[in-house]
C-alpha positions as CSV (number, residue, x, y, z in Angstrom):
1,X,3.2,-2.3,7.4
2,X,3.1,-1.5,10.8
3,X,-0.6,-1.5,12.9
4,X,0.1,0.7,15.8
5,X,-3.5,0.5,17.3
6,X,-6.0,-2.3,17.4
7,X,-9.3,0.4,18.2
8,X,-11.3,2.1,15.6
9,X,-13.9,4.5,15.9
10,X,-15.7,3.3,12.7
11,X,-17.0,0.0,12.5
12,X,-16.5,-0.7,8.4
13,X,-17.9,-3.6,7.1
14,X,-15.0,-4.4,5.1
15,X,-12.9,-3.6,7.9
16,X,-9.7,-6.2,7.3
17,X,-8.3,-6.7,10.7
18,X,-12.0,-6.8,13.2
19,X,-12.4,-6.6,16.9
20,X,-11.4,-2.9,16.4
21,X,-13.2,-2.4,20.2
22,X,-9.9,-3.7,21.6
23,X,-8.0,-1.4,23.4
24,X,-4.6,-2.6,22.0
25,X,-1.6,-0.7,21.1
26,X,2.0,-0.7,20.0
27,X,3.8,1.7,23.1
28,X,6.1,4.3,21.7
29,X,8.7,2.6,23.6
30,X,8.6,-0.1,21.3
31,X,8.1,1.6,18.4
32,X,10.9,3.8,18.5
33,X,13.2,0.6,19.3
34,X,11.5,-0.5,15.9
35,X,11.3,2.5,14.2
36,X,15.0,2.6,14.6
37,X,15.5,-0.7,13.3
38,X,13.9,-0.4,10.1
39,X,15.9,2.9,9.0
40,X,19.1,0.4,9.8
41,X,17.3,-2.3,8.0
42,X,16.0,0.3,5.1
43,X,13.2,-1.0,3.4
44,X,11.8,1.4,0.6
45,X,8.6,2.3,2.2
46,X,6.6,2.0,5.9
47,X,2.9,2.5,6.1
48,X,2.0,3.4,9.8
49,X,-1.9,1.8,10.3
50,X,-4.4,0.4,12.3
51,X,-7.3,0.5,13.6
52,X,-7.4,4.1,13.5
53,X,-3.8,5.7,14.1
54,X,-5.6,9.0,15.5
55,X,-6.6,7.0,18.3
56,X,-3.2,5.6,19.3
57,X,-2.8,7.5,22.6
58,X,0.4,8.8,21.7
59,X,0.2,10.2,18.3
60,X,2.3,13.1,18.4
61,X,5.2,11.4,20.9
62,X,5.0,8.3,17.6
63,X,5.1,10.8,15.3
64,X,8.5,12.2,17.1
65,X,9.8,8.6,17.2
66,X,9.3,8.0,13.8
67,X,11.9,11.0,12.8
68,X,14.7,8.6,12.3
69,X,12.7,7.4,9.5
70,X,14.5,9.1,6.9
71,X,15.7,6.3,3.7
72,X,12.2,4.9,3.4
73,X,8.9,6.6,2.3
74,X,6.6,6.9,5.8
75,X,2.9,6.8,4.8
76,X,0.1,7.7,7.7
77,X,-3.2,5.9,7.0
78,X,-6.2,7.8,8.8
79,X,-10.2,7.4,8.4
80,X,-9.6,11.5,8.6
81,X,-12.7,11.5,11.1
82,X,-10.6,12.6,14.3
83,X,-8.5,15.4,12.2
84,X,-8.0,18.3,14.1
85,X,-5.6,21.5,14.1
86,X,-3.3,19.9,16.6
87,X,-3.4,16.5,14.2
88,X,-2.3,18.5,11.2
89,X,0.4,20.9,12.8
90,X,2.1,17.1,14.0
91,X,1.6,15.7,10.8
92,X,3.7,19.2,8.7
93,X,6.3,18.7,11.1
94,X,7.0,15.4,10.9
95,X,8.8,13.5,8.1
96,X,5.7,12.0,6.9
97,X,5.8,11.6,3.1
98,X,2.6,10.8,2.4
99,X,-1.3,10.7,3.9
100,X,-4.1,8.7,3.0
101,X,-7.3,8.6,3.7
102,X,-10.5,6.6,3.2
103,X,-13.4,8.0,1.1
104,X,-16.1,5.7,-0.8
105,X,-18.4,8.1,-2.8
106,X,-19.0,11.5,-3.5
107,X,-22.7,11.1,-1.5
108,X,-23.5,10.1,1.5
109,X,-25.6,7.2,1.0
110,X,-22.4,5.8,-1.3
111,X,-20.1,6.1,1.1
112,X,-22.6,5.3,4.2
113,X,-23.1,2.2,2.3
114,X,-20.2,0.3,4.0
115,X,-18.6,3.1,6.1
116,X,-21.5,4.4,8.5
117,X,-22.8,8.1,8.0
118,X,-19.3,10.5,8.3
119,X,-18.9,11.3,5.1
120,X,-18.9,15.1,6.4
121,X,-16.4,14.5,9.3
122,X,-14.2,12.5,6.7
123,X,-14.4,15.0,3.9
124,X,-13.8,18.1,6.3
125,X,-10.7,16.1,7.9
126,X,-9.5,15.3,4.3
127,X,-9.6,19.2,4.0
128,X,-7.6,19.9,7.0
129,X,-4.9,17.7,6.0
130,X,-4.2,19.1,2.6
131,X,-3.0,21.8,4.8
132,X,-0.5,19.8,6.4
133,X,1.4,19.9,3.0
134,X,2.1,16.0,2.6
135,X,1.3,14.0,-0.7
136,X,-2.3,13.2,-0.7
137,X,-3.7,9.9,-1.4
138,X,-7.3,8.9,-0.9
139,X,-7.8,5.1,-0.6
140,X,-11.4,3.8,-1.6
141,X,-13.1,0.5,-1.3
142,X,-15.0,-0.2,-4.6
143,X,-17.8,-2.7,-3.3
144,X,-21.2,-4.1,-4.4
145,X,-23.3,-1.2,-3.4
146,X,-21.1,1.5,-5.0
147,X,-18.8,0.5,-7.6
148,X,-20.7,2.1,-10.3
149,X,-20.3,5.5,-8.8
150,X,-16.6,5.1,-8.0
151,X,-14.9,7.2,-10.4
152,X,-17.4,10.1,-10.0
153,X,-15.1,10.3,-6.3
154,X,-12.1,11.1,-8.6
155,X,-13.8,13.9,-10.4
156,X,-14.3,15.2,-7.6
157,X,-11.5,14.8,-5.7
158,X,-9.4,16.5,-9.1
159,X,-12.4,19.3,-9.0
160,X,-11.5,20.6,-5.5
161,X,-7.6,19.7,-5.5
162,X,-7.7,17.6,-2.5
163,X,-5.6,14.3,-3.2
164,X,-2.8,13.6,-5.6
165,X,-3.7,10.1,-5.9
166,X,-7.0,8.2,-5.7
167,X,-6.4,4.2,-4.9
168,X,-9.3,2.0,-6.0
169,X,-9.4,-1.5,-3.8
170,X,-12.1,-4.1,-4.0
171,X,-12.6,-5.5,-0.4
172,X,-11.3,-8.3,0.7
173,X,-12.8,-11.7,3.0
174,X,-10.5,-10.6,6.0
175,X,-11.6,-9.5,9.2
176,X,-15.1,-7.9,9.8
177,X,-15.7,-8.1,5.9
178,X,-16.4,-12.4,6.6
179,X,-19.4,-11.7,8.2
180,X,-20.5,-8.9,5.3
181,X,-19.1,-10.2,2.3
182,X,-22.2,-11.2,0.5
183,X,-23.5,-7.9,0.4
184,X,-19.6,-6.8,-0.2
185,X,-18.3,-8.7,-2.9
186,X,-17.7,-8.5,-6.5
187,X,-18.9,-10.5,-9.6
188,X,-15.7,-10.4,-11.6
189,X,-17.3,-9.2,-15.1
190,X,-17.6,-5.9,-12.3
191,X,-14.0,-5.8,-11.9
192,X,-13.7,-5.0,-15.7
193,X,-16.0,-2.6,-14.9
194,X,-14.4,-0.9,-12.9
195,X,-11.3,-1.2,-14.7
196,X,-12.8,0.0,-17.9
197,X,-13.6,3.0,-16.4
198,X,-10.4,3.9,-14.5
199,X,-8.8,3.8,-18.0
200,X,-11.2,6.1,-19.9
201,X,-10.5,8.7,-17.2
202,X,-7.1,8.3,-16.1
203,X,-5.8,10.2,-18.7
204,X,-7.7,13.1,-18.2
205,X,-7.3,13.1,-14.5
206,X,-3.8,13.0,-14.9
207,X,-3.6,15.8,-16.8
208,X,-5.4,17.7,-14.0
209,X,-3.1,16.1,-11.2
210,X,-4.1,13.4,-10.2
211,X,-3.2,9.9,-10.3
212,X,-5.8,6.9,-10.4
213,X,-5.3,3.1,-10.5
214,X,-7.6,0.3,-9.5
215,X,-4.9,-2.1,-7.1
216,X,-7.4,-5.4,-7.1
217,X,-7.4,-5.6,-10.8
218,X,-4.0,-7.8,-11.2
219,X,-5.0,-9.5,-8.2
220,X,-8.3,-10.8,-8.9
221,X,-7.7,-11.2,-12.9
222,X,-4.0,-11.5,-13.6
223,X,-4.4,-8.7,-16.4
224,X,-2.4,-5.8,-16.5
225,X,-4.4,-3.1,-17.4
226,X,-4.2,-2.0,-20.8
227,X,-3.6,1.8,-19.7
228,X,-0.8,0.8,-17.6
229,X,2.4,1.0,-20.3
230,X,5.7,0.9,-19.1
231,X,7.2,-0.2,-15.4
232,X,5.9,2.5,-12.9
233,X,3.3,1.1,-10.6
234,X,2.3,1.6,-6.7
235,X,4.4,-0.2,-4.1
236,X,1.1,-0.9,-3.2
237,X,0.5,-2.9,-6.5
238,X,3.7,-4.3,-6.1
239,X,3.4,-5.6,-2.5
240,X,-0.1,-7.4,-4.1
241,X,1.8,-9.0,-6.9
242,X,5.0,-9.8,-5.6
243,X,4.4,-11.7,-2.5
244,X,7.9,-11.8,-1.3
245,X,7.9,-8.2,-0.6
246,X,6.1,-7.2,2.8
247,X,6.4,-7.2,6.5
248,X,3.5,-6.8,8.8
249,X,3.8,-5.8,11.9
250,X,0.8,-6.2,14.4
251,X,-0.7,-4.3,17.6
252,X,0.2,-7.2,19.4
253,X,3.6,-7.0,18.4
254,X,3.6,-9.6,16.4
255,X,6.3,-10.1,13.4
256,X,4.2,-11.3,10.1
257,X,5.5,-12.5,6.8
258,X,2.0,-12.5,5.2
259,X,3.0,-14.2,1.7
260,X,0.1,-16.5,2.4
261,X,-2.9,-14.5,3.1
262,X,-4.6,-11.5,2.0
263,X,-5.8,-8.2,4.6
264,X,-4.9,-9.4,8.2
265,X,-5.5,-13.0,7.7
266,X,-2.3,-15.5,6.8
267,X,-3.1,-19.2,6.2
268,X,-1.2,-21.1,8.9
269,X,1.9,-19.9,10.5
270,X,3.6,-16.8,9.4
271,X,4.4,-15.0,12.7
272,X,8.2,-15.2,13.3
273,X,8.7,-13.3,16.4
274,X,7.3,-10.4,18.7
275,X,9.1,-6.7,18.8
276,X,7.6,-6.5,22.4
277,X,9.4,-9.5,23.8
278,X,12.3,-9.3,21.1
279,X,14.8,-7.1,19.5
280,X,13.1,-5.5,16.5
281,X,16.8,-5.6,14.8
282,X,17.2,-9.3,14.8
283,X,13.6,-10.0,14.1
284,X,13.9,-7.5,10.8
285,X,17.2,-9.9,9.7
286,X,15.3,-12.8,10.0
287,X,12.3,-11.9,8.2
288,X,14.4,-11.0,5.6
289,X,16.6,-13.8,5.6
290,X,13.5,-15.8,5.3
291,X,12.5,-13.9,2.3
292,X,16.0,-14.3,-0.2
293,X,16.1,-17.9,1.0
294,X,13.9,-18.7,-1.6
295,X,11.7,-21.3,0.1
296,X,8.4,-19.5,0.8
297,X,5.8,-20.9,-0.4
298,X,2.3,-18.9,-1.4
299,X,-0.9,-19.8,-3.8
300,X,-1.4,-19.5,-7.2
301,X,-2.9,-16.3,-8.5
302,X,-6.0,-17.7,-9.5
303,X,-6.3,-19.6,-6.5
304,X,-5.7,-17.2,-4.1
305,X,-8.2,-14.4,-6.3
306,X,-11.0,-17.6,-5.3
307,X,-10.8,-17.2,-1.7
308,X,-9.7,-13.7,-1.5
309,X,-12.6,-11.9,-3.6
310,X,-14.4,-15.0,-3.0
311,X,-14.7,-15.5,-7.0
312,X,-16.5,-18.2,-8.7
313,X,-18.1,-19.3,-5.7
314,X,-20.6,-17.9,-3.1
315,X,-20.3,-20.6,-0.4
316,X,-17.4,-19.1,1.8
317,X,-16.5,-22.6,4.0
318,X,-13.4,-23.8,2.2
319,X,-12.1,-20.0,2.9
320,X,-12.9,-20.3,6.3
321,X,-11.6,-23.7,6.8
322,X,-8.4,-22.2,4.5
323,X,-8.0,-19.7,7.1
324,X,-9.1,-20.5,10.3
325,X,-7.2,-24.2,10.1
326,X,-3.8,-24.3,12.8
327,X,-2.7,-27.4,10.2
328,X,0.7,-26.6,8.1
329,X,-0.5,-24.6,4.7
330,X,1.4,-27.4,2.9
331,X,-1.5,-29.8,3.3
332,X,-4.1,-27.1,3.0
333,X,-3.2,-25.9,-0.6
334,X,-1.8,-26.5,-3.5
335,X,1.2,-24.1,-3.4
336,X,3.7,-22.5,-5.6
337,X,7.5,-21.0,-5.3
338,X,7.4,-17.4,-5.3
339,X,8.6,-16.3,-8.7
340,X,11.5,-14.2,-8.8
341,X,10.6,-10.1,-9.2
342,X,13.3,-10.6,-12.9
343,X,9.8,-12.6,-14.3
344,X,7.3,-10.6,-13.2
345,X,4.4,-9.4,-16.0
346,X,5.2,-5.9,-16.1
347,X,9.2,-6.5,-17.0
348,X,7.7,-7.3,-20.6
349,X,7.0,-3.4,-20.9
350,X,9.3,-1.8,-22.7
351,X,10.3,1.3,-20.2
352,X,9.0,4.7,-21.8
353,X,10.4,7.7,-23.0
354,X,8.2,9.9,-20.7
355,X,9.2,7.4,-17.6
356,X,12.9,8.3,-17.9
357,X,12.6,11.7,-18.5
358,X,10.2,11.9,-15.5
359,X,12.8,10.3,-13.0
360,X,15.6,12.2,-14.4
361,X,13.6,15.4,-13.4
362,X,13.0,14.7,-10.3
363,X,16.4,13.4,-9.5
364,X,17.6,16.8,-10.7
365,X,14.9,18.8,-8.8
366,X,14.1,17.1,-5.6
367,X,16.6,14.2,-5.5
368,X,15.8,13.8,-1.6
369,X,12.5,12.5,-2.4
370,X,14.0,9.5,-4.8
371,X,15.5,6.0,-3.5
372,X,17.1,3.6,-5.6
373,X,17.8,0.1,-4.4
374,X,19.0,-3.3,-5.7
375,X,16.7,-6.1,-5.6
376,X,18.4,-9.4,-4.9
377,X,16.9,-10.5,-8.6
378,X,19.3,-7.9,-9.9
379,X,16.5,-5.3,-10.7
380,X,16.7,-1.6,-10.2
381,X,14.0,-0.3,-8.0
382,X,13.6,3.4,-8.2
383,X,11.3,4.2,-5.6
384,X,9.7,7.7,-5.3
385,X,9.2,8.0,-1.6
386,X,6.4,10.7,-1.4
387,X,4.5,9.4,-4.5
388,X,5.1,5.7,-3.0
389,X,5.7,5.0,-7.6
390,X,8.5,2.1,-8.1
391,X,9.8,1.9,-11.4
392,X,11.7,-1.2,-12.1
393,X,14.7,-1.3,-14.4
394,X,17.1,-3.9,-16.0
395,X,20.9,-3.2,-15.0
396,X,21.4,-2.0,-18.4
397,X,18.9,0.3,-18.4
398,X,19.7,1.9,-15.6
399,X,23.4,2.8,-16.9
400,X,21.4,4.3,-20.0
401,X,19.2,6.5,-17.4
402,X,22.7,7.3,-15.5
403,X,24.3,8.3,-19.2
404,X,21.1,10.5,-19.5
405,X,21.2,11.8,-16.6
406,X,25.2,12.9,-17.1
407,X,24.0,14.6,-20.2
408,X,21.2,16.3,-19.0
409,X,23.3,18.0,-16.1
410,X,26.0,19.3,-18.4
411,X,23.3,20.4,-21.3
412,X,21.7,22.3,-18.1
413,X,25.0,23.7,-16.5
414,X,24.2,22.0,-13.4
415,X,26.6,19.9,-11.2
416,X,25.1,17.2,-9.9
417,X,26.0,13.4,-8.5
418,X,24.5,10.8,-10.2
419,X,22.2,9.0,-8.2
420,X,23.4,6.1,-5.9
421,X,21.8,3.0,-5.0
422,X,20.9,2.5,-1.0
């Protein structure tokens, strides 16, 4: 995750990072020095942020740099208020894989609720950039005031083709959202609420194209849902569960490994290094040497869901003493190893059928647009970089698909190579 601009023109109230009046921003300069590192270092996907990345003062010139991008997934996260022509011409160029944009509700007062009063800006930009001919995904913050009316955004957003994906996140006690969250936040029998509903229509909506999944429920309940069979999930889901697995870069330049913390905010320490006074290349090794060493340390799921959703409690002061405190995180919490990616919840699904023949599909069709990698647990990762879908396989299993894979070719008279792991 890369923040390439501090300023917003939106002032959100669940806005993660805050002070989004500062005129801060990563220079191109920088970001092509770092853009370059991270196609050497090859992480599976990088999501290109903010503040609002229209405002970045070189957008098209970043865009450019970003080209050697070409191993990971590059998503493009936009409020869509500041789309124009110009905007979406850059965007079909470029080697973008993926836009998304925030929408919460299919009515103005619904999405004014939390947003301000642009739901026709956002909606007309969302419309411009379906043009650009990227995978869409709309990201939305489900929140006290409209939650209920969520899904109804789907439905719509299937109705008049304008996303592939719809993301449902519950908002988080980060940023601007401290001052707001009481009017923000979440009773948890809501997040079964939500949830509930996301599986009665996901089914049908997926028929008609698109793709829907609540990311917060995991997080705040340690459930998987009961709709989500087999091992394909969001990177985004992933990055949530498996806290070993991101690298946050800030406008300031700053080199995060946020495995303690949750939106913009870390508890204690976790900046390793600046890609404005360092080399992005050595900074990248580092983090990552950090993150196979094995001794991070983060919070238990249930603890972390208390102070993140603020669950169970309504005073927010522990929180803010969590966060806000310059002591080491060791004698703040009560903190866990990181379990390895081989035990997570969702290697209990059996992989399906439908999963398989999926992937194999696509590798045959548009094999550019799938990335397999290793994990250092020994899992498969096969990581469709415009959908931003990981599916995780055992060793074994992936042989099978390979097998599969060999006999679909020859049953189709095609010859292709197998995929390979990079």
């Amino acid at each position: 995750m890369i923040d390439v601009v501090q300023q917003c023109n939106l002032r959100c109230l669940y806005c993660h990072p805050g002070k989004v009046w500062l005129n801060e921003h990563l220079p191109v300069a920088v970001l092509a020095k770092t853009f370059a590192a991270i196609e050497e270092f090859g992480p599976l996907e990088v999501v290109l942020s903010g503040g609002e990345i229209l405002m970045h003062p070189e957008f098209g010139e970043l865009l450019d740099a970003a080209s050697v991008i070409r191993r990971p997934g590059l998503t493009v996260i936009t409020n869509a208020t500041l789309v124009d022509d110009e905007v979406v011409a850059n965007l079909r160029r470029s080697t973008v894989s993926r836009i998304c944009v925030s929408v919460d509700g299919v009515e103005g007062s619904s999405h004014a609720s939390a947003r301000g009063r642009n739901l026709r800006q956002v909606m007309h930009g969302l419309r411009l950039l379906r043009e650009s001919g990227k995978e869409m995904t709309v990201i939305s913050v489900a929140h006290k005031g409209n939650y209920q009316e969520i899904v109804s955004l789907s439905r719509l957003l299937t109705n008049e083709g304008l996303a592939d994906q719809h993301h449902i996140c519950a908002p988080v006690y980060s940023g601007t959202a401290r001052q707001h969250y009481a009017r923000l936040r979440l009773d948890r029998d809501d997040f079964y609420t939500i949830q509930r509903a996301v599986d009665e229509a996901r089914g049908e909506l997926l028929q008609a194209g698109l793709f829907l999944t609540f990311n917060s429920f995991w997080p705040a309940t340690g459930e998987i849902p009961a709709a989500q069979t087999g091992r394909t999930l969001t990177l985004q889901q992933l990055a949530e569960q498996q806290k070993d697995s991101n690298i946050h870069i800030r406008p300031s330049g700053d080199v995060r490994i946020p495995v303690l913390g949750w939106g913009r905010e870390t508890v204690g320490g976790s900046t390793i290094g600046n890609v404005r006074r360092g080399d992005p290349a050595a900074l990248l090794v580092e983090a990552n040497r950090s993150l196979r060493a094995g001794g991070l340390r983060q919070l238990r799921r249930e603890d972390e869901a208390v102070h993140k959703f603020q669950l169970r409690t309504a005073d927010d002061t522990e929180t803010n003493s969590l966060l806000d405190s310059e002591a080491d995180p060791l004698d703040l919490a009560d903190l866990i190893p990181i379990a390895p990616l081989s035990s997570h919840p969702i290697m209990r699904n059996s992989v399906c059928l439908a999963e398989l023949q999926a992937l194999v599909a696509r590798f045959h069709e548009e094999p550019a647009k799938i990335r397999v990698a290793k994990h250092a647990t020994g899992i498969i990762m096969i990581f469709q970089r415009d959908r931003s879908f990981v599916t995780l396989v055992q060793p074994a299993e992936w042989k099978k698909l390979n097998e599969w894979f060999d006999e679909t070719a020859t049953n189709a008279g095609k010859r292709v190579s197998r995929p390979s792991q990079s």
